[in-house]
C-alpha positions in Angstrom: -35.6 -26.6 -36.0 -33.0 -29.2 -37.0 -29.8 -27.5 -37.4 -26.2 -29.6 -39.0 -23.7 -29.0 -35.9 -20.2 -28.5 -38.0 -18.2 -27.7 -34.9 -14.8 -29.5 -34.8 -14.9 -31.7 -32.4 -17.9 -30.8 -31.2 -16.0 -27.4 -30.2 -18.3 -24.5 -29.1 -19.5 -22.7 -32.0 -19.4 -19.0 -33.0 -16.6 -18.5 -30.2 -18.5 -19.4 -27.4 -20.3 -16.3 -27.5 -23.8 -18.4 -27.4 -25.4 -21.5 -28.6 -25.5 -22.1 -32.8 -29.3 -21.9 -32.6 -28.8 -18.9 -30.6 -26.8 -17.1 -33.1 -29.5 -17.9 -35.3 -32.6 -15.7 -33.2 -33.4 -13.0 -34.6 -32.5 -9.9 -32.5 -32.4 -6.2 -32.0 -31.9 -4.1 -35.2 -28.9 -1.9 -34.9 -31.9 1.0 -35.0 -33.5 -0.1 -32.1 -30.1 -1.0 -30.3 -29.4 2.4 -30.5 -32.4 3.7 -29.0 -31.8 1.3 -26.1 -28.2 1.9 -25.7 -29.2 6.2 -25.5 -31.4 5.3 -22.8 -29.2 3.1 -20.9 -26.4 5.8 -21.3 -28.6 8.7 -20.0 -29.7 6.5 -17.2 -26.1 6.2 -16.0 -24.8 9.6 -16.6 -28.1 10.9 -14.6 -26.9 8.7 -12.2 -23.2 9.7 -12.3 -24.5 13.0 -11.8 -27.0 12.5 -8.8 -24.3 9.9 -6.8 -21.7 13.2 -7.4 -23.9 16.1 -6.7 -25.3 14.5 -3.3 -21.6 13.4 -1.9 -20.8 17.1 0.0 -24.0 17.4 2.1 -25.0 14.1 2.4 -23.9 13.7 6.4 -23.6 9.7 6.9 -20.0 8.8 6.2 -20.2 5.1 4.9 -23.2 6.9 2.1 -20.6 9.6 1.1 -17.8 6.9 0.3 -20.4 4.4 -1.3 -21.8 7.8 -3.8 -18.1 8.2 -4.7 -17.4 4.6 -5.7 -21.1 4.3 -7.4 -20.3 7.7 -9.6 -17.3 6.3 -10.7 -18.8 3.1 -12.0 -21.3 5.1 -13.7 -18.5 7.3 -15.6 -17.3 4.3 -16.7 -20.5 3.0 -18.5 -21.5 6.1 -19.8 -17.9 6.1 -21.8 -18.0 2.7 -22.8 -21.7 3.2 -24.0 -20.4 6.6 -25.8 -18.2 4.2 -27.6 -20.7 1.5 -28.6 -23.0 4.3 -30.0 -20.4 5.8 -32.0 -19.4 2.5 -33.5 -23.2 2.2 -34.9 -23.7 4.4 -37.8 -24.8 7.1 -35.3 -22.5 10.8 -36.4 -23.8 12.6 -34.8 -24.1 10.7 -31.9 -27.2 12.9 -30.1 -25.6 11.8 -27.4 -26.8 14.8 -25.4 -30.4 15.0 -25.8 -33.0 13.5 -23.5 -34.2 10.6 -24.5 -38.0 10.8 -23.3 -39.1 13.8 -21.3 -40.5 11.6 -18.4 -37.5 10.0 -18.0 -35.5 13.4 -17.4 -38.7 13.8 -14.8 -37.8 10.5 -12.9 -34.0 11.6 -12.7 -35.0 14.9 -11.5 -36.8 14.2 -8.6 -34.0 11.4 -7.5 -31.9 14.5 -7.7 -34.5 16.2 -5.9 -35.2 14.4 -3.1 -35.0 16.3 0.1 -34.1 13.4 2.4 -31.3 10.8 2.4 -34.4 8.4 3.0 -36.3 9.5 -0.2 -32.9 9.6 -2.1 -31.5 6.2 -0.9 -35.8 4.7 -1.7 -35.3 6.4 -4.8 -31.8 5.3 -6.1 -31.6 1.7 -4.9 -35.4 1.1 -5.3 -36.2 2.2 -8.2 -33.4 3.7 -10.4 -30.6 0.7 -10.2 -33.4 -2.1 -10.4 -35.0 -0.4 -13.6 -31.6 -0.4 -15.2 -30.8 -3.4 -14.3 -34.3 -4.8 -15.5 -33.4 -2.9 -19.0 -30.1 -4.5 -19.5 -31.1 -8.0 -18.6 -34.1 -7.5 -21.4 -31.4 -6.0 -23.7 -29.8 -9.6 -23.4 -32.8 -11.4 -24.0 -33.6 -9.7 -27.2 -30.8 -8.8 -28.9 -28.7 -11.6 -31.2 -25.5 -12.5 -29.3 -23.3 -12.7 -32.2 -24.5 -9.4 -34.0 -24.7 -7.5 -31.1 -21.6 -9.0 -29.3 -19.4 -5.5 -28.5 -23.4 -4.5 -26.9 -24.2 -7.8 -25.1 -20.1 -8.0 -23.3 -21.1 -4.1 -22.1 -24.7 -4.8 -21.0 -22.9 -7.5 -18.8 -20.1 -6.1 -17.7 -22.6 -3.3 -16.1 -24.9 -5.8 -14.8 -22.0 -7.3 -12.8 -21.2 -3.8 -11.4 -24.8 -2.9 -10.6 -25.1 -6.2 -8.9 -23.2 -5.2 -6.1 -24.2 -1.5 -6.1 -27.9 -3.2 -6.1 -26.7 -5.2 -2.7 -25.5 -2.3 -1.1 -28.7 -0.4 -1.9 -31.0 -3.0 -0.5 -29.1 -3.2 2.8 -29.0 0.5 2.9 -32.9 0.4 3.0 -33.2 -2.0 5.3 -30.8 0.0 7.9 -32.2 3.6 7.3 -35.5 3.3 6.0 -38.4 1.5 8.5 -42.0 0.4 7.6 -43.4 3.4 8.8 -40.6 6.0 6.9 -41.6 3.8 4.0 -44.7 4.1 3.9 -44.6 7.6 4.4 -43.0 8.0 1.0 -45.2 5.7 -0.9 -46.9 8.0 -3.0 -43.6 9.5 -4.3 -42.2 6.4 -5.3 -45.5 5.5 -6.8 -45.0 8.5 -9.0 -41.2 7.5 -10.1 -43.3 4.1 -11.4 -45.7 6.7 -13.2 -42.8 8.3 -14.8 -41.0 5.0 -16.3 -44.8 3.9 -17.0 -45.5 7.2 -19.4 -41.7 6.6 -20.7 -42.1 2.9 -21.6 -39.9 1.6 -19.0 -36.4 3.0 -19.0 -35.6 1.4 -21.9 -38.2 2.8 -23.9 -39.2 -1.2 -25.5 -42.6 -1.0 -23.4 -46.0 0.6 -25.0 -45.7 3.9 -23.1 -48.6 4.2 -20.4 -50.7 7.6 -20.3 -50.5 9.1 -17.1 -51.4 12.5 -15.2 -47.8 13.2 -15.1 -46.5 15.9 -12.0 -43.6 16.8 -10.7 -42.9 16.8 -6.5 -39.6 17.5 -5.7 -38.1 18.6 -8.9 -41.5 21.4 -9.1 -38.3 24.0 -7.8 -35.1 23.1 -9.7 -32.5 21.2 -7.8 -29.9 23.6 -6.5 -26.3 22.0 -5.8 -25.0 22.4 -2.2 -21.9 22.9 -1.1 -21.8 22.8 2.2 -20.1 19.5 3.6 -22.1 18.1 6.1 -21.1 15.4 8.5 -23.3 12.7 10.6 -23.0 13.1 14.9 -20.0 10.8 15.0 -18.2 13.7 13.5 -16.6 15.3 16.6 -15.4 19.0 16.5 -16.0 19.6 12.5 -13.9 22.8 13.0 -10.9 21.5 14.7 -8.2 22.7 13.7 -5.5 21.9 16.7 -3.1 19.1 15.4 -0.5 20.3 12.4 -0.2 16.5 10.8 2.3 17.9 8.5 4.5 19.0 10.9 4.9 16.0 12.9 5.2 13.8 10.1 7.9 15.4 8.4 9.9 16.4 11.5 12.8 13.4 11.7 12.8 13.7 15.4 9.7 11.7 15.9 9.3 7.6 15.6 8.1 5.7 12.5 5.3 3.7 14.9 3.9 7.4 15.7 4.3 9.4 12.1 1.8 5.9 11.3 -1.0 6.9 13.1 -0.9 10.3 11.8 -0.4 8.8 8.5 -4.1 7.2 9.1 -5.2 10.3 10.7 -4.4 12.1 7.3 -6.2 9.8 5.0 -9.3 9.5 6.8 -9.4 13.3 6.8 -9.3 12.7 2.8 -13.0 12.1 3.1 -12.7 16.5 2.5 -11.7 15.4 -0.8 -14.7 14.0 -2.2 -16.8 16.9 -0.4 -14.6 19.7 -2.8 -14.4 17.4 -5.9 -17.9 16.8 -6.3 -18.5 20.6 -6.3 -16.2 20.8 -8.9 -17.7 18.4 -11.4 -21.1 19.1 -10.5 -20.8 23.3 -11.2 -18.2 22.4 -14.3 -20.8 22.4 -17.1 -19.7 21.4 -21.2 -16.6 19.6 -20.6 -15.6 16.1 -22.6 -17.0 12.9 -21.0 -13.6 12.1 -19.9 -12.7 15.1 -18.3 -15.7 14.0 -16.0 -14.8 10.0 -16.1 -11.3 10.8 -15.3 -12.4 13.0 -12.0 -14.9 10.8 -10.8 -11.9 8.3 -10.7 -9.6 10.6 -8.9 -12.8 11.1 -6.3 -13.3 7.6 -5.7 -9.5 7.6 -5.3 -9.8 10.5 -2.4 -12.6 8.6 -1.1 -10.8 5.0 -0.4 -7.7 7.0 0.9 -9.9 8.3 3.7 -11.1 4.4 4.4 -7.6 3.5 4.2 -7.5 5.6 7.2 -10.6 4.4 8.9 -9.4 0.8 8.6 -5.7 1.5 9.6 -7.3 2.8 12.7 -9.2 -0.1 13.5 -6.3 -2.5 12.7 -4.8 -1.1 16.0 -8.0 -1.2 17.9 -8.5 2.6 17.6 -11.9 4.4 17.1 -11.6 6.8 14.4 -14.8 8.5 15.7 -12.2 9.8 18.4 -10.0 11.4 15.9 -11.3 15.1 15.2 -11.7 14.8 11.6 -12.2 18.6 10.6 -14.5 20.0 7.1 -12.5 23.7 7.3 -10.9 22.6 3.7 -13.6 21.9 1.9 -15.6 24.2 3.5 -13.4 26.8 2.5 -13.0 25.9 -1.2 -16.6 25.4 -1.8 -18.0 28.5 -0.1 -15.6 31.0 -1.6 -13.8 29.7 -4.7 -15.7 29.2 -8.4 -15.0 25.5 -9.5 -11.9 26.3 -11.8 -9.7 27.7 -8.8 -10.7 24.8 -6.7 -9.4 22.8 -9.6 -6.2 24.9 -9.2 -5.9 24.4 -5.9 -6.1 20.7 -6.1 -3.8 20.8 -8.4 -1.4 22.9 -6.6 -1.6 20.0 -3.4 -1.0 17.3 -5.9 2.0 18.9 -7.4 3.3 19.5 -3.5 3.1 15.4 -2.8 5.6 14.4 -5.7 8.7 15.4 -3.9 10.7 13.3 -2.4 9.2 14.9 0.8 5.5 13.5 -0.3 3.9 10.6 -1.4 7.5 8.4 -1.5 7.9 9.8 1.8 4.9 8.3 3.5 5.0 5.1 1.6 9.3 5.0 3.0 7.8 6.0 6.5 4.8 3.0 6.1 7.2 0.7 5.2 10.3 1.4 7.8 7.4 1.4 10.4 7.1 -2.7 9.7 3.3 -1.7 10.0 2.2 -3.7 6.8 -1.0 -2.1 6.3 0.8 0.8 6.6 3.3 0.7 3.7 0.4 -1.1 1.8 -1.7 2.1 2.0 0.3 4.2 1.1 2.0 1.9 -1.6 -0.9 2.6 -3.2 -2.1 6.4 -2.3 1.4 6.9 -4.1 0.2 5.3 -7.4 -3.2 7.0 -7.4 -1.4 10.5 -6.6 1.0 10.1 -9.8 -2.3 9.5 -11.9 -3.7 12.3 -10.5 -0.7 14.5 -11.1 -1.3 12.8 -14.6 -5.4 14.0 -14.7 -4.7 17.6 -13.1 -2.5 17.7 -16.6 -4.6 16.9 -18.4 -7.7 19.1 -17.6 -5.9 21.8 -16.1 -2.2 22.5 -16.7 -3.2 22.1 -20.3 -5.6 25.7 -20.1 -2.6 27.5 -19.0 1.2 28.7 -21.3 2.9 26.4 -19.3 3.3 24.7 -15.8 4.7 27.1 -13.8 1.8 29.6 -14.5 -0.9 26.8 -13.6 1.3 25.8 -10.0 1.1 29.7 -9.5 -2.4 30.1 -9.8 -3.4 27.1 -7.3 -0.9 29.1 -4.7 -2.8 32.1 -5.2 -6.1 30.5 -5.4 -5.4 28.9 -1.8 -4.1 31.9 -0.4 -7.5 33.3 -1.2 -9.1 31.0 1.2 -9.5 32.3 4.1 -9.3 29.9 7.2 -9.8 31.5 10.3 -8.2 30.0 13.0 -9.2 32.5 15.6 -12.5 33.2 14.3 -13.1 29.4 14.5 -12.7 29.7 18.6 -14.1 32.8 19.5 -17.1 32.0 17.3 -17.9 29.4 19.5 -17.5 27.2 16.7 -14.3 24.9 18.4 -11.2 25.0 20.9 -8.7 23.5 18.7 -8.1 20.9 21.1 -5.6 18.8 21.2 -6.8 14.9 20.4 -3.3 13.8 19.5 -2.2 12.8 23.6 -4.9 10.3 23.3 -4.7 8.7 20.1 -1.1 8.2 20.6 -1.7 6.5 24.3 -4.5 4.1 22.8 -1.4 3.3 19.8 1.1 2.8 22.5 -1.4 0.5 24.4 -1.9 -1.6 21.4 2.1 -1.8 20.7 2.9 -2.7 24.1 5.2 0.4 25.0 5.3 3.7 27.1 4.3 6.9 25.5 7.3 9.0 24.1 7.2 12.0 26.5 8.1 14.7 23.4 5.8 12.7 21.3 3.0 12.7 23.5 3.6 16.9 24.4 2.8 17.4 20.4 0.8 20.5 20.2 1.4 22.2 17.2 -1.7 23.7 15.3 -2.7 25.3 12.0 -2.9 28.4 13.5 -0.1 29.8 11.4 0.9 27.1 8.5 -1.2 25.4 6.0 -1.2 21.7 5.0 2.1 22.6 3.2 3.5 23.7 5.9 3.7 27.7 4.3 3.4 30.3 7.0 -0.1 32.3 7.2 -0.6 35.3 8.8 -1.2 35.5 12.7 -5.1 36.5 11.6 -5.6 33.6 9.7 
C-alpha cells in the first residue's frame, strides 16, 4: 500500500517508535494484550519464586549467586508488568489467579525438581526460552505505537533474559552430559506437554490435548532450609577466626584488616541462604515488599563475590578460607521468617555507626588497596538502602524503632550457636585459617608477616558478629 510520507525532513515518524506503515498494522487488542501480559507476569513471578526458593540448598556456589541475581530480575518484571496491567482498564487486576492450570503444572515441577541437573534442564531449557519465545511473538503482533508502554517492557525483559538465557546454556553444557540428558528426557518431554495443553506460555497457540501428569510436583514442593554447600566448602562449621575483632581493634595494619574485609563479604553468601527462607515462607505481602528483598538478596549475594574477587586480586584461593553456614543455619532451623527478618534488621542497624559500613570503606581506602575501598564504597551504599527496606517492611509493624531494634536483639539471642557442641560433635576444630591467609597476603605484598598479626586467634566462642559477649556454653 502506497502511503503519503509527511515527515519533516524526512524525519522518523511517529517518534521513532517504528516504521509509518508499521504503525499502521493492525495489532493486539488491549483484551488480548492483557491476557498475554497475565501470562508473561505469572511466568516471571513463578520464576522469581523457584530462583529464591532453590538458593539455601542448592550446594554449587557460582548457581547460588546466579539464582539471587536471576530472582531479582524477575521482581523487577513482575512490578513493571503489574503496572502495565493496571494501566489497561483491568480493576481488578486478577493479578493473582493462575492463568491456565497446566501452566501452574509446568512451574510446579521446575520447582519440583529433585536435582540441580533437572532444575538447571528445566529453568534454562525450557522455562527462559518459552518466555523468551512469548515476548518476541508479543512484538511481532502487537502495533508498536498502541501498544508502546507494552512493546519498551517486552524488550527491556528480552534484554535481561538474553543474558540469563547465556548463562543457562553454558550452565548445561558444564553440568549436564549426553548421558544425564538423556536420562531426563521424558521429563522435559512432559514440560513441552504442559505448554502444549496451555497453548504455549502465552496462551496465543490452539491449546493441544494431552494426557496431562504430574512427576515431581505429584508430592507438593516443600521449601528447605538447610544451606548446603558444594566440596570446595572447607569446614562449614568453622567457627575459629572472630573477623570482628580484628578489624575493629586499631592495633592491627590497614593491608591486613583488608583481607579480613574480603574474608567477611564472601562469607555474605550466608545472606542469600537466610533471605530466601524469609521471602519464600512470607506468604500475602505487597509485590514490593518481595521486589525490594530480592534486591537486598542480590545485594548480599555480590558482596560475597566482592569477596571472592578481592581474594583473587591478590592471588589468594578463597576455597582456603573457611567460609562457615552456622548463621544461616541457625536462623533458618530455629527462627519463623518474621524474627529472621528482625534479626537482619537488627545487623543492618549495627553497620550504620561510624564503627560500620563508613568504617570499612575508611579502612579500604587508607589501605591504597583500590578494589578495596571500591567494594566497600559500594557495600556502604547498598547497606543504607537496606537500612531504608528493613523500614520499610519491618520497623513499620512495630510503635516505634527502638521496639523493632529490641526485638532483632532478642530474636538473635534466641539462636543458639554452639561453639562447643560444634567440636565435640565431631562437626569441626575451629581451626585457625587466619596464619595462612595472611602469609599468602604478605607474599603477594612483598613484606614479612607481622608477628602479633600472624598469632591472631580469637574465636566466636564467646562474642557474636557484634562483638556482644555470649555465654561460655554458647
Amino acid at each position: 500500500m502506497k502511503t503519503l510520507n509527511q515527515s519533516y525532513r524526512n524525519l522518523p515518524s511517529v517518534a521513532g517508535v517504528c516504521p509509518l506503515e508499521e504503525a499502521m498494522r493492525p495489532g493486539l487488542s488491549v483484551e488480548h494484550c492483557v491476557a498475554r501480559l497475565k501470562r508473561y507476569h505469572y511466568s516471571f513471578k513463578r520464576l522469581h519464586g523457584i530462583f529464591t526458593a532453590r538458593i539455601t540448598a542448592e550446594p554449587i556456589y557460582e548457581l547460588k549467586t546466579a539464582f539471587s541475581l536471576h530472582a531479582y530480575i524477575c521482581s523487577e518484571h513482575v512490578a513493571d508488568l503489574r503496572k502495565r496491567v493496571g494501566e489497561m482498564r483491568e480493576p481488578p487486576l486478577g493479578l493473582d489467579a493462575v492463568p491456565d492450570a497446566n501452566l501452574e503444572i509446568f512451574f510446579d515441577e521446575i520447582l519440583g525438581a529433585p536435582s540441580t541437573e533437572e532444575l538447571v534442564l528445566g529453568l534454562y531449557e525450557k522455562a527462559i526460552p518459552a518466555l523468551q519465545k512469548a515476548l518476541e511473538q508479543h512484538l511481532k503482533d502487537t502495533n508498536w505505537l498502541a501498544d508502546h508502554p507494552s512493546v519498551r517492557l517486552c524488550r527491556l525483559a528480552l534484554f535481561e533474559l538474553k543474558d540469563i538465557a547465556e548463562f543457562g546454556e553454558k550452565t548445561v553444557v558444564s553440568l549436564v552430559d549426553a548421558a544425564s540428558h538423556q536420562q531426563h528426557a521424558a521429563w522435559l518431554g512432559l514440560l513441552d506437554d504442559y505448554l502444549a495443553a496451555a497453548g504455549r506460555l502465552d496462551g496465543a497457540g490452539e491449546p493441544v490435548a494431552k494426557s496431562i501428569t504430574r512427576k515431581h510436583s505429584a508430592t507438593p514442593y516443600t521449601y528447605d532450609g538447610v544451606p548446603k554447600r558444594d566440596e570446595r566448602f572447607h569446614d562449614s562449621y568453622n567457627m575459629g577466626v572472630n573477623a570482628e575483632a580484628f578489624l575493629y581493634n586499631p592495633d592491627y595494619p590497614l593491608n591486613a584488616k583488608t583481607l579480613m574485609m574480603f574474608y567477611k563479604r564472601i562469607r555474605e553468601i550466608d545472606v542469600p541462604e537466610m533471605m530466601a527462607s524469609i521471602l519464600t515462607e512470607t506468604k500475602g505481602k505487597p509485590w514490593n515488599y518481595y521486589r525490594d528483598m530480592s534486591r537486598q538478596l542480590w545485594d548480599e549475594a555480590r558482596h560475597a563475590m566482592m569477596g571472592e574477587v578481592g581474594f583473587a586480586s591478590l592471588g589468594i584461593d578463597w576455597t582456603q578460607v573457611m567460609i562457615n553456614f552456622t548463621w544461616s543455619l541457625g536462623l533458618n532451623t530455629q527462627l519463623k521468617p518474621w524474627e529472621r527478618h528482625a534479626v537482619l534488621y537488627y545487623i543492618e542497624q549495627g553497620l550504620m555507626p561510624k564503627t560500620g559500613k563508613r568504617y570499612e570503606w575508611e579502612v579500604g581506602v587508607a589501605s591504597q588497596n583500590p578494589l578495596s575501598g571500591l567494594f566497600q564504597d559500594y557495600d556502604w551504599a547498598d547497606e543504607v538502602l537496606h537500612a531504608r527496606i528493613g523500614r520499610d517492611w519491618y520497623v513499620s509493624e512495630f510503635k516505634n524503632a527502638a521496639e523493632a531494634v529490641k526485638f532483632g536483639d532478642e530474636s538473635w539471642s534466641k539462636v543458639l550457636m554452639d561453639w562447643n557442641s560444634y567440636r565435640t560433635r565431631g562437626l569441626t576444630q575451629h581451626r585457625n585459617w587466619w596464619p595462612e591467609i595472611y602469609q599468602a597476603g604478605c607474599k603477594h605484598w612483598g613484606i614479612e608477616p607481622d608477628p602479633e598479626v600472624l598469632a591472631y586467634s580469637t574465636t566466636y566462642e564467646k562474642q557474636r558478629a557484634d562483638l556482644k559477649e555470649l555465654p561460655v556454653s554458647a
